[in-house]
Structure formats: C-alpha cells, structure tokens
N, C-alpha and C positions, 0 to 999 in steps of 0.2 A: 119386258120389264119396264122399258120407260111408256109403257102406256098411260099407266098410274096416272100421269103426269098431265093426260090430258082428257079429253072426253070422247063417246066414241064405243065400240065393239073391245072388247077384253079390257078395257080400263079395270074394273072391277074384278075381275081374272089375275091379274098381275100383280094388286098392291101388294101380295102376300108373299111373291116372291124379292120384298127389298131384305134384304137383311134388319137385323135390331138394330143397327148404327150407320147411317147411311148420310154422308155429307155432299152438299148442292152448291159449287165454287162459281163464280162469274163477276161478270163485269159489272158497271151500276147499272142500272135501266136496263135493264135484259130480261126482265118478266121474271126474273125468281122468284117473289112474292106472289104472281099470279099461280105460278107451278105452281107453288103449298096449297095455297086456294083449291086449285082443281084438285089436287092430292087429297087435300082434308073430305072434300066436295063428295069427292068418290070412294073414299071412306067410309063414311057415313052413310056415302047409298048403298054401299055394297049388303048393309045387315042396319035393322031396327035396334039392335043393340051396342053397335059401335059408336063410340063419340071421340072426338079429337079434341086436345088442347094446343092454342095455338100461341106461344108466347112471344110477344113482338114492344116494340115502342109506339103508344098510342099515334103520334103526332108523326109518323113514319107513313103508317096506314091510312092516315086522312089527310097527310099531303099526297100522296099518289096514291090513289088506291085502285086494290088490283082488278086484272078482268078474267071473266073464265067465257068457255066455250060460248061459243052463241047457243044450243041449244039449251043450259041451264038455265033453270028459272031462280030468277037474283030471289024471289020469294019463296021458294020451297024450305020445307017442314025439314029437310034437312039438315040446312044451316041452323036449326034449334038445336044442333048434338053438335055443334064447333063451336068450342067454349075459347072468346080471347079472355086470352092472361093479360094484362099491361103493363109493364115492368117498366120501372125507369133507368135499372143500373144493373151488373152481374153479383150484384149479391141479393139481389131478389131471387133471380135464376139457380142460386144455389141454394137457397132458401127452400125455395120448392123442391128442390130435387130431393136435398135433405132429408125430409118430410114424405118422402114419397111411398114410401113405407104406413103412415098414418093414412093416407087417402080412403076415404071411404069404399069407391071404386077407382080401380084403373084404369084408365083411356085407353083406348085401341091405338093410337098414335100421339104421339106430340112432338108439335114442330115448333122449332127456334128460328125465328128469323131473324137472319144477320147477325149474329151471335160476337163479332169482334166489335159492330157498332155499338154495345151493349155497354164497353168497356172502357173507362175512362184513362187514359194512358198517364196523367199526372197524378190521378188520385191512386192507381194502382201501382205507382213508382212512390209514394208517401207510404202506401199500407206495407209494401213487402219491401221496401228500401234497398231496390235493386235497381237499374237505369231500364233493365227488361222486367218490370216487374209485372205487367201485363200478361205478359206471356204464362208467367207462374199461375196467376189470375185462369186462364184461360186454361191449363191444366187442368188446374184443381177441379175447375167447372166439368170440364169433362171427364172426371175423373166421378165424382157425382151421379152425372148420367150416368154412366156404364153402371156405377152401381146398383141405381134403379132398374134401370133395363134388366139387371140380370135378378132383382129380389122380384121383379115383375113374371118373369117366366121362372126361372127356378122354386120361389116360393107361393108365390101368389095363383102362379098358374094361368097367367096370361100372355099372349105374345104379342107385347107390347115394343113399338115400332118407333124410333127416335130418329128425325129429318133435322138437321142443322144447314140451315144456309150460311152465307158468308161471301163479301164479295172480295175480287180481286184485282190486282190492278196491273200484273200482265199474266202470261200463260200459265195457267196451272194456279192451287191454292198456293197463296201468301206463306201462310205456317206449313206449308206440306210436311216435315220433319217431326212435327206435332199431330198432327192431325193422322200420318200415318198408321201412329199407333192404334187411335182410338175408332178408328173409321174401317169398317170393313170394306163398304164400297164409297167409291169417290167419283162423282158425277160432277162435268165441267159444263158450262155455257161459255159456247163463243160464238164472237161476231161476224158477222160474213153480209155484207150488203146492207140490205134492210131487212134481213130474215138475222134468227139464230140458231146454232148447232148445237143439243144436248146429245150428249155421249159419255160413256164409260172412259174413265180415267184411270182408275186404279181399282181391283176387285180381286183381295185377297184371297176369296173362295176358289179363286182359278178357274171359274165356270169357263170353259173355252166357248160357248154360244153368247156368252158378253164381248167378247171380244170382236170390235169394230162394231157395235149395235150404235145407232146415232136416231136424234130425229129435230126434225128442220122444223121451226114453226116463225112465227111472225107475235108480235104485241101490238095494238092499235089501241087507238084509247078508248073503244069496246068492248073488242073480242080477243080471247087468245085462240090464234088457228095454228092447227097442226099440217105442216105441209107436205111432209114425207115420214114414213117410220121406215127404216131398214137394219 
C-alpha cells in the first residue's frame, strides 16, 4: 500500500488500494510534499486517462519545492495531467469542493497539501466567533470533501481518491479527534536520524496486512529514496 508513495515495481499496483479518504500527518520537513508529488506522479502514470488535482499554497511550493525519485523525468508528459490549484485561504478549499458536483470531469485524485496551514486562526475565530473557531473551519472543510468523494463514486461513478496532508508537532496527528472521523486511513511520518518512517497509524478497515507495514526513505535536496519497504 505505501508503495504509492514512491517510485519503483507495484507503485502503480497499489495506488488503488488507498481508501477514498486517506490523511499523511508529519513533522515539517519530512518530504510530505514530495510523497504527493510521487503519489500524483504515479497516478497519472498509472493510465492516459487519470489526472490529479493538486491544491497547495503557491509560495509553500516554490520556497522548497519537492523532489521525486531519481528515476522520474522532471519533463515527462505526465505532469501535464497534475493540475496545481493555488489557493490562498480555506474558503477557496471549500469553494471547490462545493462545486464539485459542476466539474466537468472528475480527477482520479486530489490532494491537499497541508490543509491546517490553509487556515488562518484569527480570521477563523472573527468568522465563527468561537476562540476554537478554526477547528469548526476545518470540519466544515472536511465535511465538504467527504461529500464529494462520495457524489464522485456514488453518483458520478468515479473512484475518486482524496490525500490531505498536515503537519504535526509531536507523535501522532495534532486534531486526531477530528480527523478520526473523517479519515479512514491515517499515515504518520516520523524521524529517525537522517532517514524517515512512513507507517499505518490508524486504519479503520481493519485490514490486519496494514498492520506494522512501514517504509524508510530519506529526502535530499534531489532525490526522494526509498530505503526499506516492509
């Protein structure tokens, strides 16, 4: 399952088995940004007809911007089906989601990067005049998603695939209480030396073959390398 994530032999075999709501919690700097990259990457390669939308903060992606595998070619015809979104705030985010219904065509994937950096913690304590009013914010937001997700396969007839990142600032997601609801599976990044750990967190399906799957890789300001999958 976390093949997805990088490049490589069943990359393209696995993306299919994420769930429709799948959250990617970590530290800062820990290649989560580059994960989506490869994700979307091999997306897209997997079928001519697949496209990803990728919705991020312009100025996030062009201060650090991410790396994928050495074997990927940064020029491939590929990256013409990852379509960036560039949102400046979470009601853009809901904007689209909203609308998600109107789209012409449905994306095979769409991914949120960073999803709580989206969210302004004073402007969102003004609009819902709560001291948490953020959080409400960040319901609602996913509250949105799931709708589409589910007018996307239910009606549409698509099975379409929703990645939120988010980072965090110790073990485990920040909102875990929140986010349990809306997340079928929850994928954590941790640090370990100069290398990182991607692993199953939480995986409501109960698949007992998730359970302890992990994989080690490294971020250089290159290449993203996969170190171990187990």
């Amino acid at each position: 399952m976390l093949h997805c994530f990088f490049s490589g032999e069943g990359a393209n075999a696995v993306a299919e088995s994420l769930p429709s709501c799948t959250l990617l919690s970590g530290p800062s700097r820990s290649g989560k940004t580059s994960l989506l990259f490869q994700l979307a990457y091999n997306t897209c390669g997997k079928s001519d007809t697949a496209t990803v939308v990728f919705i991020c903060k312009r100025q996030n992606v062009e201060r650090k911007p991410p790396v994928l595998s050495e074997d990927v070619d940064a020029d491939s015809e590929v990256f013409g089906r990852v379509q960036m979104k560039y949102v400046k705030g979470d009601d853009e985010v809901r904007r689209y989601f909203a609308a998600f219904h109107l789209h012409e065509k449905i994306p095979t994937t769409v991914i949120i990067d960073d999803l709580v950096d989206l969210f302004d913690e004073l402007e969102s304590r003004e609009c819902y005049r709560q001291a948490r009013g953020w959080e409400i914010g960040i319901v609602r937001t996913l509250a949105l998603c799931r709708d589409a997700m589910n007018y996307a396969s239910q009606i549409a007839g698509v099975d379409c695939k929703l990645i939120i990142s988010d980072t965090n600032i110790n073990q485990g997601p920040r909102l875990l209480y929140i986010y349990q609801r809306w997340f079928t599976l929850i994928l954590t990044v941790e640090s370990i030396g100069s290398s990182f750990v991607l692993k199953v967190f939480q995986d409501s399906r109960c698949i007992p073959a998730c359970k302890g799957i992990l994989a080690q890789y490294t971020v250089s300001q290159q290449f993203l390398r996969l170190e171990m999958l187990r």
